[in-house]
C-alpha positions in Angstrom: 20.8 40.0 19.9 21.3 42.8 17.1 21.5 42.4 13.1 24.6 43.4 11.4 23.9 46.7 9.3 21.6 46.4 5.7 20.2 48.3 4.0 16.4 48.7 3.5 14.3 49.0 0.2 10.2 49.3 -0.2 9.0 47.4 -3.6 6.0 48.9 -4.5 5.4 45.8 -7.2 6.3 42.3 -7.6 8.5 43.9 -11.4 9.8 46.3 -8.8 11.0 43.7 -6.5 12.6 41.1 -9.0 14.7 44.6 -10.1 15.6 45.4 -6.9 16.4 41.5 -5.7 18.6 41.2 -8.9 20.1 44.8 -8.0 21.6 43.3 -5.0 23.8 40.4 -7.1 22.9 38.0 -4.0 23.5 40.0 -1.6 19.4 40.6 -0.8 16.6 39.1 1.0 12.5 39.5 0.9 11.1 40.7 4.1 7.3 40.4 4.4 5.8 39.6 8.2 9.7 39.0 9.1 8.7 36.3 11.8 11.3 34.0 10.0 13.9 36.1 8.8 14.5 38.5 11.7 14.6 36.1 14.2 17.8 34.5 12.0 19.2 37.9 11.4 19.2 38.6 15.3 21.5 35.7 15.6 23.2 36.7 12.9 22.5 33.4 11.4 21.5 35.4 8.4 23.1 38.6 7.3 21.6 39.8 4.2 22.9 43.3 3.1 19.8 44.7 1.8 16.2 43.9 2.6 13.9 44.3 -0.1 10.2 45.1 1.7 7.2 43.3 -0.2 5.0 43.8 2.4 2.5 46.5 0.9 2.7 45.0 -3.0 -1.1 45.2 -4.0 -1.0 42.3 -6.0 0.6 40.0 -3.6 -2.7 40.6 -1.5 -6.3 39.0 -1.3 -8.3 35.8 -1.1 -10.6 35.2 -4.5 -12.8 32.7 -6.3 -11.9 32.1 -9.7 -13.1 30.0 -12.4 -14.0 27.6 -10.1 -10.6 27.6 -8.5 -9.3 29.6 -5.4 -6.3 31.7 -5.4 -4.8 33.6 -1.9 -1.5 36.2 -2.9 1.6 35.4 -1.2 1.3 38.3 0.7 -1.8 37.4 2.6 -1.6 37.3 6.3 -2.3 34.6 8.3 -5.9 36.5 9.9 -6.8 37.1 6.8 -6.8 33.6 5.9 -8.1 32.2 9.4 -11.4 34.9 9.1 -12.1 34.4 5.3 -15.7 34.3 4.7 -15.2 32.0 1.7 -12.5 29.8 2.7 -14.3 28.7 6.1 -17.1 28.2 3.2 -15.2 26.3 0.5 -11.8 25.3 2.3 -12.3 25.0 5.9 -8.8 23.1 6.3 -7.0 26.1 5.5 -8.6 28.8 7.8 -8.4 25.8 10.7 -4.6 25.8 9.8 -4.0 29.3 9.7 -6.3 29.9 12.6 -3.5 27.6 14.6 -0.2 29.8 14.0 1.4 31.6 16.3 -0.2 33.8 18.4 -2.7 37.3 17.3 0.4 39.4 16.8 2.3 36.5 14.8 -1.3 35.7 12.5 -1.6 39.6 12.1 2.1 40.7 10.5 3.1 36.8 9.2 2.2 35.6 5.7 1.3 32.9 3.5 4.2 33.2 0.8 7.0 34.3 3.6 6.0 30.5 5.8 5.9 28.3 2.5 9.5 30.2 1.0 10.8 29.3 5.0 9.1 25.8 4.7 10.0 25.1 8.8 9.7 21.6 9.6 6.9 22.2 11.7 4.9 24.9 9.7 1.2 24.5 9.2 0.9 25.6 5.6 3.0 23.5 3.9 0.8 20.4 4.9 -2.3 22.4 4.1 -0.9 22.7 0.1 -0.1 19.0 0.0 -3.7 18.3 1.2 -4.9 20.9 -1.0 -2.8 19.6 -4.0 -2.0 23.6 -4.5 0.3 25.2 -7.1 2.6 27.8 -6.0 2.7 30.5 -8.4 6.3 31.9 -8.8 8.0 35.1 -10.2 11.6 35.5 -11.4 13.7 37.0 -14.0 13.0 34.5 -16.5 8.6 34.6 -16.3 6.3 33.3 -14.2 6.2 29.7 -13.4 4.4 27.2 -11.6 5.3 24.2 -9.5 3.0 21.6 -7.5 3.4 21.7 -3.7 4.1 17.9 -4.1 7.6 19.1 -5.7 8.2 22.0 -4.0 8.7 20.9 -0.7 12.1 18.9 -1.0 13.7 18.7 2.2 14.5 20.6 5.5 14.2 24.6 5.3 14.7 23.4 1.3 12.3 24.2 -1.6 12.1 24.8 -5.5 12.7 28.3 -4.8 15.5 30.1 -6.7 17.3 33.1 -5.3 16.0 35.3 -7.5 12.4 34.1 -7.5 9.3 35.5 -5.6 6.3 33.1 -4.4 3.5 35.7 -5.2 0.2 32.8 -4.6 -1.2 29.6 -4.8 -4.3 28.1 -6.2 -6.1 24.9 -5.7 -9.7 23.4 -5.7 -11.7 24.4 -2.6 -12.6 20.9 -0.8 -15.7 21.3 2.1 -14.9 17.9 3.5 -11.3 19.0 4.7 -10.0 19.9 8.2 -7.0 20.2 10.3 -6.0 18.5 13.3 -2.8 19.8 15.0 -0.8 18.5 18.5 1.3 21.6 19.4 4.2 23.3 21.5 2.6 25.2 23.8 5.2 28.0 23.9 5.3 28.5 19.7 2.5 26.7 19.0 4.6 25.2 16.1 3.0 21.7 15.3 4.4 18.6 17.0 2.8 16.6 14.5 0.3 18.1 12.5 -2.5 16.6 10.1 -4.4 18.2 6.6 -7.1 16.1 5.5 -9.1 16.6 2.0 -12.0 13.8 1.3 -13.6 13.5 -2.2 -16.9 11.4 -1.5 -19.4 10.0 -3.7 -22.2 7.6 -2.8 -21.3 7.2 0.2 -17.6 6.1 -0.7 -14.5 7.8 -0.5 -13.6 8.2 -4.3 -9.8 9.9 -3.1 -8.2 11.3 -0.3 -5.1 13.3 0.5 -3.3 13.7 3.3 -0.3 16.3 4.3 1.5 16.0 7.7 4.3 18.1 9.2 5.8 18.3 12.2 7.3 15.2 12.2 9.7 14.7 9.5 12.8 17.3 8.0 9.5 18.4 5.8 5.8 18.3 5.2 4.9 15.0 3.1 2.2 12.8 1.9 0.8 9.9 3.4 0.0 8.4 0.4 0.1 5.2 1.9 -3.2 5.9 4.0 -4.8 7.9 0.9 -4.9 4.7 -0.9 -6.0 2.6 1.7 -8.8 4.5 2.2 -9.6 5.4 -2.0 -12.7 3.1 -2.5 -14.2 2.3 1.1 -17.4 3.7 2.8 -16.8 7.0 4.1 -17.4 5.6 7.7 -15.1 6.0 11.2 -14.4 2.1 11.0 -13.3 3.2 7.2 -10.8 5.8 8.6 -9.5 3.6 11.6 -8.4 1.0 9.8 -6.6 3.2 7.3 -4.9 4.9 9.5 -2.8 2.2 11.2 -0.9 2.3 7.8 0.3 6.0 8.6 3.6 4.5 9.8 4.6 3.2 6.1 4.9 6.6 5.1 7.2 7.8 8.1 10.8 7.3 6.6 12.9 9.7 9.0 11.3 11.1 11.8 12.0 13.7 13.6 13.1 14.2 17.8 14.2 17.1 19.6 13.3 18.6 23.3 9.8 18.7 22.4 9.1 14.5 21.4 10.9 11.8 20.9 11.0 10.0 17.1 8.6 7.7 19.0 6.3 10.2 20.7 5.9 11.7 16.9 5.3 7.8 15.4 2.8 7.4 18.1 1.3 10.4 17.5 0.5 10.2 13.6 -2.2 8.0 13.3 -4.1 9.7 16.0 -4.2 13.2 14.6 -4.3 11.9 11.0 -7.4 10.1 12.5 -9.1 13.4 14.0 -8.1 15.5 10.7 -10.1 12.9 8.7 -12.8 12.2 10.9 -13.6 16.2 11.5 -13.8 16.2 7.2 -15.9 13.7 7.4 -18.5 15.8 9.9 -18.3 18.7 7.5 -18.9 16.1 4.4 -22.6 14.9 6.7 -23.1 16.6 9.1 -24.9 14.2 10.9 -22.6 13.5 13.7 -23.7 9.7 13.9 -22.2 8.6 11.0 -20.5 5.5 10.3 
């Protein structure tokens, strides 16, 4: 299939972009990696009449440790984020999710900002910023502003994203005991059901946990449900098994299509929500004999 006819643009900064996207009166979109939006344009699904490139904006770019905190720019690609020295230190979960996308050519070109502005139903980021409890830094006409991932994530292909807005990074608080567990398609390797796991343990007791999954609902969630069954037991297996058979309470409208049924993604939940917590647990001790 072929686009219709646009225009193309360059932003060499985020000021230049929110010109340039206002410039357009609606009639613009962001290109980054362009693994979500070109595919749409080629079946015309999407026919913006000007693409506004923020792929090369410096300060969209880089993964830093700050003030105790960790912040990745929107423009980060996903090898960047599956390679980084201190995430696989400080925030294994996120480099095992980003490590998961796609294939090399996909990891090398997509980014972080362009898959949480998509927010497919079966990304791997958006699970990993629930987990994470992340902020997503925005940019628009008006300021900067910031929003939780637990709000911005509202429904199918649907977050707190105005037109005229640019994501341009998150930050959270790295968490060592986290890890990603992931049942995918083999052909896109989008996530069947996927699982983000953070532990906070103290004494030998889980003090909180949080849990993101995607895959199979209309968009990532919480399973809140199985964070509080687990906040205050021993950090054992037995711990996590038991917890885990509450997964269900959290799975409102689920999802089916060629690749699983509702009930093949039901079924599937409590076992990868399982291997997500257990593998943070291993990083937590790494004593493999836990529990």
């Amino acid at each position: 299939m072929i686009p219709a006819g646009f225009e193309y643009m360059r932003a060499t900064s985020v000021d230049d972009a929110l010109a340039k996207l206002a410039g357009t009166n609606g009639r613009g979109k962001l290109i980054a990696g362009g693994h979500s939006l070109v595919p749409l344009m080629k079946l015309r699904l999407s026919q913006p009449q000007v693409l506004i490139d923020i792929a090369r904006i410096p300060e969209l770019a880089g993964i830093r440790e700050r003030d105790g905190r960790i912040e990745i720019g929107a423009g980060t690609v996903h090898r960047e984020v599956a390679s980084s020295a201190l995430l696989r230190k400080l925030c294994p979960l996120l480099s095992d999710a980003a490590a998961e996308i796609g294939d090399a050519q996909v990891r090398n070109r997509g980014t972080l900002g362009g898959s949480l502005a998509h927010a497919d139903p079966s990304a791997d980021y958006p699970a990993s910023m629930l987990a994470l409890d992340a902020e997503i830094h925005l940019a628009g006409p008006k300021g900067p502003r910031v929003v939780h991932a637990s709000a911005f994530f509202r429904d199918l292909f649907t977050v707190d994203l105005a037109p005229d807005e640019i994501i341009t990074g998150v930050g959270f608080t790295p968490a060592q005991a986290s890890a990603y567990a992931k049942l995918h398609q083999r052909a896109s390797h989008y996530a069947i059901v996927g699982v983000a796991a953070t532990l906070d343990v103290g004494g030998g007791t889980i003090r909180a946990a949080r849990l993101g999954l995607t895959g199979a609902c209309p968009c990532a969630i919480r399973l809140r449900t199985v964070e509080e069954a687990l906040a205050g037991t021993k950090a054992s297996t037995a711990a996590i098994a038991a917890a885990v058979r509450h997964s269900a309470a959290d799975l409102k409208t689920v999802s089916a299509d060629i690749h699983a049924s509702a009930d093949y993604r039901r079924a599937m939940v409590p076992v990868f929500t399982r291997r997500a917590l257990e593998a943070a647990l291993v990083r937590l001790k790494p004593d493999p004999t836990y529990g």
